[in-house]
C-alpha positions in Angstrom: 50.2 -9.4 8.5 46.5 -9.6 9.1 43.9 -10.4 6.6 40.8 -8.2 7.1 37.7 -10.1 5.7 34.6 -8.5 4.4 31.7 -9.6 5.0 30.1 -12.1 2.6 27.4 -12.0 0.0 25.5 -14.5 1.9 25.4 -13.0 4.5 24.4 -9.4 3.3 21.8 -11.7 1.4 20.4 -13.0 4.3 20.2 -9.6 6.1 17.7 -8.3 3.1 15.9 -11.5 3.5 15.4 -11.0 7.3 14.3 -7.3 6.0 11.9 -8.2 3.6 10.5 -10.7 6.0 9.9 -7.9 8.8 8.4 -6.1 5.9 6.0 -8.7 5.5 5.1 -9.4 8.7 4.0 -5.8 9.9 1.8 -5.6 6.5 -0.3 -9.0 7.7 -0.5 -7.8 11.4 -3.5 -5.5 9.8 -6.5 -6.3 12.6 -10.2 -7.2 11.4 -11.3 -3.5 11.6 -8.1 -2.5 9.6 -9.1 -4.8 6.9 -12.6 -4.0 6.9 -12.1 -0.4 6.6 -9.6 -1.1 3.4 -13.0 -3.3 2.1 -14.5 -0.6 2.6 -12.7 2.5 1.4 -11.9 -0.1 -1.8 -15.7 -0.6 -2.4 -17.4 2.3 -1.5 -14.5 4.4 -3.4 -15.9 3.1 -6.6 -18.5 5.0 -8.8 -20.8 1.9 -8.8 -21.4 3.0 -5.0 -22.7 6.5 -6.0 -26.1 5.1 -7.7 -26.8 2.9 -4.8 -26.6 6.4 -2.4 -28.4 8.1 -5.0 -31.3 5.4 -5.4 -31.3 4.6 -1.1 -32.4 8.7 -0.9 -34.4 8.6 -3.5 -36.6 5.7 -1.9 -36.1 7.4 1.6 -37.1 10.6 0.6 -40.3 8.7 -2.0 -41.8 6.8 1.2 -41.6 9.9 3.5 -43.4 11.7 1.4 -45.5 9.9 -0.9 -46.5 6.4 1.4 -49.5 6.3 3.5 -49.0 8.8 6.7 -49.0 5.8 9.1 -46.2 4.0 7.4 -44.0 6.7 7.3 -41.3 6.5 10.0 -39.8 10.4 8.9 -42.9 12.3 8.0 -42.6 15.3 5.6 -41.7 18.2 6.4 -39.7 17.0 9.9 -36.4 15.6 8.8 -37.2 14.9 4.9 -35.6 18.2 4.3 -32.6 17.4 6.2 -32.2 14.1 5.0 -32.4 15.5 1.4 -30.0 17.8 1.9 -27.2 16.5 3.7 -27.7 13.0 1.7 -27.3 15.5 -1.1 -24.1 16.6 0.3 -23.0 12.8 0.7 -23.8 12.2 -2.5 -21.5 14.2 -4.5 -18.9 14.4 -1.6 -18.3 11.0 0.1 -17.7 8.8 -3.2 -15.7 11.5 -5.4 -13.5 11.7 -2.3 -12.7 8.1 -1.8 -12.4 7.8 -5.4 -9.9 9.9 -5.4 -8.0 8.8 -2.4 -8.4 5.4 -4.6 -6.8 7.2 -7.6 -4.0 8.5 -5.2 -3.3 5.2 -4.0 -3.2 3.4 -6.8 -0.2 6.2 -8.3 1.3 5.4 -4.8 1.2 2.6 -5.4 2.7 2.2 -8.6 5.8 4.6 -7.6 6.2 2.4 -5.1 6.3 -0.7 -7.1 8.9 1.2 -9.5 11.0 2.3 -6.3 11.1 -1.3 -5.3 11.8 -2.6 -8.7 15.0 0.1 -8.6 16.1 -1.0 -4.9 16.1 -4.5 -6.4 18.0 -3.5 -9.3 20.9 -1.8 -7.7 21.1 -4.3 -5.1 21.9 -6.9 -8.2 24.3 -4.5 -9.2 26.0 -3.5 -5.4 26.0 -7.5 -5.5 28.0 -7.9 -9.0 30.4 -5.5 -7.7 30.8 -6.8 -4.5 32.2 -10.1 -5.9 34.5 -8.8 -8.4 36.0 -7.1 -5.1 36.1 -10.2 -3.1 37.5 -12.1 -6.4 39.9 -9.1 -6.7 40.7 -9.3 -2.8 41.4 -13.1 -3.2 43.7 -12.5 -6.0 45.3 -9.8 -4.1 46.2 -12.1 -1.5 47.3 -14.9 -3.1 50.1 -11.9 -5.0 50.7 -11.0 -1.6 51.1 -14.1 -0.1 53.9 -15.2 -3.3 55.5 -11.9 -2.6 56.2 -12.6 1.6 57.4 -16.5 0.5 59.8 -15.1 -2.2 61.2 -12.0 0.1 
């Protein structure tokens, strides 16, 4: 009679391990640029970056208009207007945006965290079971084993 084995705990634990290792590895394969534009998006998703835009026009559009005429690089009414206006736009756009793409994340995020924390658990469980069957299939064999010797 042949004695079919399954396959071990080790070795299914070794399997998640090489998985979670591959995991790993593609998440710090991020290039400079990748990294910089998560700075980025983290930094400039933040409401303390909406009074720095606000305070940069306000300056921008002040000099133009209000500094000596030779020291103005964008003299009024050229692209003052323009600048106002789509600053404007940038204004109340750009940061509400990423701070909501920050928001999003962040709940991402946290499902994803809870997903992971679930995987884990059922793999703890799927492990529990998996050696009450090998104990079960040992003991199995050994009854087996008896009955052949006694028949």
């Amino acid at each position: 009679m042949e004695e079919s084995i399954p396959v071990s705990l080790e070795e299914l634990k070794k399997k998640r391990k090489l998985i979670l290792k591959d995991t790993e590895d593609e998440q710090n394969k991020t290039s400079v640029l990748g990294n910089l534009a998560l700075w980025i998006t983290a930094h400039v998703g933040t409401m303390g970056f909406f009074p720095i835009i606000f305070v940069w026009t306000v300056i921008w559009l002040g000099w133009n208009v209000f500094a000596p005429k030779p020291v103005r690089f964008d003299p009024y009414p050229g692209f003052v207007l323009w600048l106002f206006i789509s600053n404007m736009i940038q204004l109340f756009l750009m940061p509400l945006i990423m701070l909501g793409q920050n928001i999003q994340s962040k709940y991402a995020d946290l499902r994803a965290e809870t997903d992971l924390k679930i995987n884990v658990q059922a793999a703890l469980e799927n492990e529990v079971i998996l050696l009450h069957l090998e104990n079960q299939n040992k003991i199995m064999m050994k009854m087996l084993n008896k009955l052949e010797k006694n028949l």
